[in-house]
N, C-alpha and C positions, 0 to 999 in steps of 0.2 A: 894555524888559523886562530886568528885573534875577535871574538866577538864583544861590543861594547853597546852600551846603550845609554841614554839620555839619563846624566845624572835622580839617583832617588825616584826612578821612572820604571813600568816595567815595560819590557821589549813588546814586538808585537803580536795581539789578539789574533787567533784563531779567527779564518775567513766566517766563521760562526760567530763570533762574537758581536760587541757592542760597533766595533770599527773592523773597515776591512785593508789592512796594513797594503803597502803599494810598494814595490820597489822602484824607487827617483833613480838612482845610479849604479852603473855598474861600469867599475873599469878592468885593469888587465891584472887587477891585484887587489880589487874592493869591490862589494857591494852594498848599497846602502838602503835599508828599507825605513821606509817611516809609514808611524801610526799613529794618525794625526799631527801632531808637533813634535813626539815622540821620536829620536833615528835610531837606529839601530844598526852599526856598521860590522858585517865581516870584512878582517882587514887581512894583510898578508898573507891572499891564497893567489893560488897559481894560475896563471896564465893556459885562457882558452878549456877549461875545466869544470866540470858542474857541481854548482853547489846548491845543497839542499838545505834550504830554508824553514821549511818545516811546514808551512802552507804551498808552499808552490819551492820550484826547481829553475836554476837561471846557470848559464852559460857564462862565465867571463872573459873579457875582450882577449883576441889574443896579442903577442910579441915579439917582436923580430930585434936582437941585436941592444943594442943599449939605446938610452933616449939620448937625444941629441938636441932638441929643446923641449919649451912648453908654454903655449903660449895660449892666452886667457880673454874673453869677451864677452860685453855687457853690451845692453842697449834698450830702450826706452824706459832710459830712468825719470823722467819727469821733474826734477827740481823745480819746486814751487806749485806745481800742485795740491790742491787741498780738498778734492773731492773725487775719490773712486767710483767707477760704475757707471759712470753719466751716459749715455747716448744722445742726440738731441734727436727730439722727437718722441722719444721710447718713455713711456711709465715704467722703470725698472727701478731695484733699492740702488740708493748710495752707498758708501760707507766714508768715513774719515774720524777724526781724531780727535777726543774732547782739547776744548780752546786751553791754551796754554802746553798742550804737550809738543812733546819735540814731533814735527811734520814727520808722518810718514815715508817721504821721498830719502829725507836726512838718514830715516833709522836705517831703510831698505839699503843704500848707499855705504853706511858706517860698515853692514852687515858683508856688504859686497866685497867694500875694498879691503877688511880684512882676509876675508877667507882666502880671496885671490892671492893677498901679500904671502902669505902659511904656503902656498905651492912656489915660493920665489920665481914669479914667470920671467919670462927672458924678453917676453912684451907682453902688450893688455891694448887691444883693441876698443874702441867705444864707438859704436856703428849707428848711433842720432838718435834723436829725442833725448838729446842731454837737458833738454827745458822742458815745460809745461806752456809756458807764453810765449816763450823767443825773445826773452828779456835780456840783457847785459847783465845785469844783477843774478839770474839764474845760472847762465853761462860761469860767471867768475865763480859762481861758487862751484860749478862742477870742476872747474881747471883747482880749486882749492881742494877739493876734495880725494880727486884722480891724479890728477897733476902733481899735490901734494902728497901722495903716497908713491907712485911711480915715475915722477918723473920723466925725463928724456925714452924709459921705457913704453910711455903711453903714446900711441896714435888713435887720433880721435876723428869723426865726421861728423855735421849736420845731419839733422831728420827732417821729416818735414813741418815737425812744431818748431823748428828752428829758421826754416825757409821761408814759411807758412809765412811769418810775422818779416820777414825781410831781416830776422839779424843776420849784421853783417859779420857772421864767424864759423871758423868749418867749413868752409865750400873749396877746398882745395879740391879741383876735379881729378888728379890724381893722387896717389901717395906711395912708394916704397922703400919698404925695408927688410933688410937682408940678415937673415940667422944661419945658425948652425942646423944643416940641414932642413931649410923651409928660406921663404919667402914670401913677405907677406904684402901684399896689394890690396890697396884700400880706394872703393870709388865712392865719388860723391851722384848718391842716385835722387836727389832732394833738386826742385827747382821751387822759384820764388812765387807767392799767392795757391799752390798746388799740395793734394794731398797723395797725390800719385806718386810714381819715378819714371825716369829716363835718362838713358845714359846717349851720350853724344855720340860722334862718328869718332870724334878727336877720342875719345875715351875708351871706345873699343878699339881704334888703330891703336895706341896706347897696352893694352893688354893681350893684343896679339904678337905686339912685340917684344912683351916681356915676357910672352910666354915661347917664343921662340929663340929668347938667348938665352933664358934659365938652365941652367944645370944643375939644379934640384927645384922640389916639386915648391908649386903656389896656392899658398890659401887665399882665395879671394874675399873680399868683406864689401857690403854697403849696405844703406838702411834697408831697401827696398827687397822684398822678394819677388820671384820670375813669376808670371801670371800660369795659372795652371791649369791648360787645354784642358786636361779633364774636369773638371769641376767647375770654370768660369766662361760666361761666355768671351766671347772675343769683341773687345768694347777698349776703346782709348779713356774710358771713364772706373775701369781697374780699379782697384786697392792698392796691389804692389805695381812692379815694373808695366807698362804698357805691352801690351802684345809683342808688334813689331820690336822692341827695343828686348825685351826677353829673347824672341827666337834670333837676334843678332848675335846675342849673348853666348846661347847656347850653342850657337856655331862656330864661336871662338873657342869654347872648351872642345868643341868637337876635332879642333881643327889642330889645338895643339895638347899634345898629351901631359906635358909639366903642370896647367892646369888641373887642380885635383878637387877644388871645392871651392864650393859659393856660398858663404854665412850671409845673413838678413837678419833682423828686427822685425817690426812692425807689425806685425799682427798679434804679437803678445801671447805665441803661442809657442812648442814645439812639435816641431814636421820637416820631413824631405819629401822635396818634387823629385821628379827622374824624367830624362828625357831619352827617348828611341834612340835622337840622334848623337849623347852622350850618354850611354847607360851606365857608366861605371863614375858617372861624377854626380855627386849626390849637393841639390841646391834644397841649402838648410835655412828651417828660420827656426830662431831661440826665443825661450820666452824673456819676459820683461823682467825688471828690476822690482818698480814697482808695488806687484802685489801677486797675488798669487801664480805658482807655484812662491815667485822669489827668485830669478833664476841668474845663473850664468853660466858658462860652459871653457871645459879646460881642453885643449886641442896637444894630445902626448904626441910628441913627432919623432920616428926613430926610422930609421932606413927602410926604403920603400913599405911602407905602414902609419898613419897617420890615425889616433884616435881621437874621436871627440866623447866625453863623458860630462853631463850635465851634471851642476849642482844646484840642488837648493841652497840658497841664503838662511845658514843657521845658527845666527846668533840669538838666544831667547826673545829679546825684541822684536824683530826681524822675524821670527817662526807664530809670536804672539799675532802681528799683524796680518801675517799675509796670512794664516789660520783664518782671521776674523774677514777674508775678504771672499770666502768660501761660497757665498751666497749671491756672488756679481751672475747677472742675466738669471737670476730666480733658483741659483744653483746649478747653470747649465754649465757655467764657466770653469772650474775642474776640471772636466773631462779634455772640454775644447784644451786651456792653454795648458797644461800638461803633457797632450800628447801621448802615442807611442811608446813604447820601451825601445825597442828599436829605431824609432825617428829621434830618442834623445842619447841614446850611449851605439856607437859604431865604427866598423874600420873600416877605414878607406885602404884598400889592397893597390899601390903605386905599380906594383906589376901587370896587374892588370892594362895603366896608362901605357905600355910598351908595346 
């Protein structure tokens, strides 16, 4: 076991101390705690094993077999943005950027697409809100950015700041492609003048049938998350996916077992829904790019086992910012887009899908 910590930095403070260190990630061979801006990574320990941290004790993912891809996703990065925190209506702080420094959106972005690069994914997902306005000028810059670092490896969707404004880019209502050991499907859950989602008939006929020729398992992706009976009323005026159009959904995973997961955006947080009528398929939403945590998430795909392990975006700039954004909704917002230990690092067991 290999322990490291943030250059000239010491590792982290005792749950006593000044700060109370968190663990962000943990996968089938790292865990990574940070305190404050501060990481601190145990690295090459073993699979499914406990290790002891020294304030607290954590589990690492377990491992079946060798990996066979790995494939990597982002989503409401905002390009062009220039004021965090806003609600309308709300007296809450802002935060942004004294004039002349590099945007925010730029640094969180720079931070993203290296880190991702450092795991060479096999693909890199970008599931909307690749703008702030639904500009063409926002947009090229994310295909310069994404585009420019992965290439023919990126598949990318609309959000609904992308819809919202009617640009016309992203709205492929479906998308596939095909890896070593995985599959990956991508919907467009974004429509025009709307902050909501919904997916068509055409779109779930579409993935009922691709989940009925597959012969290995599919990760599904789109902006929106599935509306969540327990916590929301039942209202076509949603956040994420619309009622009707969620329990569609979930009946398609229900219906074919290849189906193994459902990634979302848009609320800028990290969490899994679960449904009765699909208990073993877990519908995820990852935080944002943006601003705090800083996030993206690495999805290890290896015969029937599929992990997803989040990361924070930690490049010093990128750790400086989203640190300083600690304060969005009066300090409430940590806890909320953080998430979980378990709603951000977990396997998905494919035999279970049999």
């Amino acid at each position: 076991m290999v322990v490291t910590s943030g250059a000239d930095a010491p590792g982290p403070t005792c749950v006593n101390g000044s700060t109370r260190p968190v663990v962000t990630s943990v996968a089938d061979d790292e865990v990574v705690v940070f305190d404050g801006a501060v990481p601190t990574v145990w690295d090459g320990l073993a699979p499914d094993a406990e290790v002891d941290l020294g304030f607290r004790s954590v589990r690492t993912l377990p491992r079946r077999g060798e990996r066979l891809a790995t494939v990597t996703t982002v989503n409401d990065i905002h390009l062009g943005e220039t004021v965090c925190g806003h609600i309308d209506g709300m007296d809450l702080p802002t935060f942004s950027v004294e004039p002349g420094a590099t945007p925010y959106p730029e640094v969180m972005s720079a931070g993203a697409v290296a880190a991702m690069a450092a795991v060479s994914p096999d693909a890199v997902v970008a599931k909307g809100d690749l703008t702030s306005n639904g500009t063409q000028e926002e947009y090229d810059r994310f295909l310069e950015l994404y585009g420019g670092a992965f290439g023919d490896r990126l598949l990318h969707v609309r959000g609904n700041h992308e819809s919202y404004h009617d640009l016309d880019a992203a709205a492929w209502p479906t998308q596939e492609r095909v890896l070593d050991g995985v599959v990956l499907a991508v919907l467009d859950t974004s429509r025009s003048r709307t902050v909501n989602g919904r997916l068509s008939a055409d779109q779930l006929e579409w993935l009922d049938e691709l989940g009925a020729r597959a012969d290995r398992p599919v990760l599904v992706f789109g902006h929106h998350p599935v509306w969540d009976p327990e916590h929301e009323a039942r209202s076509d005026s949603v956040f994420g996916l619309v009622p009707d159009d969620t329990e569609s959904l979930v009946e398609v995973f229900a219906r074919r077992p290849a189906l193994a997961l459902y990634a979302a955006g848009h609320t800028h947080r990290n969490r899994v829904v679960r449904f009765e009528r699909a208990p073993h398929v877990p519908f995820v939403e990852v935080a944002c790019v943006k601003d705090f945590p800083g996030a993206w998430a690495e999805y290890r795909v290896h015969e029937d086992l599929i992990l997803q392990v989040h990361r924070r975006i930690d490049t010093p700039e990128a750790l400086a910012w989203s640190e300083s954004t600690r304060g969005i909704w009066g300090g409430e917002y940590p806890r909320y887009a953080l998430g979980r230990l378990e709603h951000r690092c977990f396997a998905v067991d494919l035999r279970d899908r049999r």
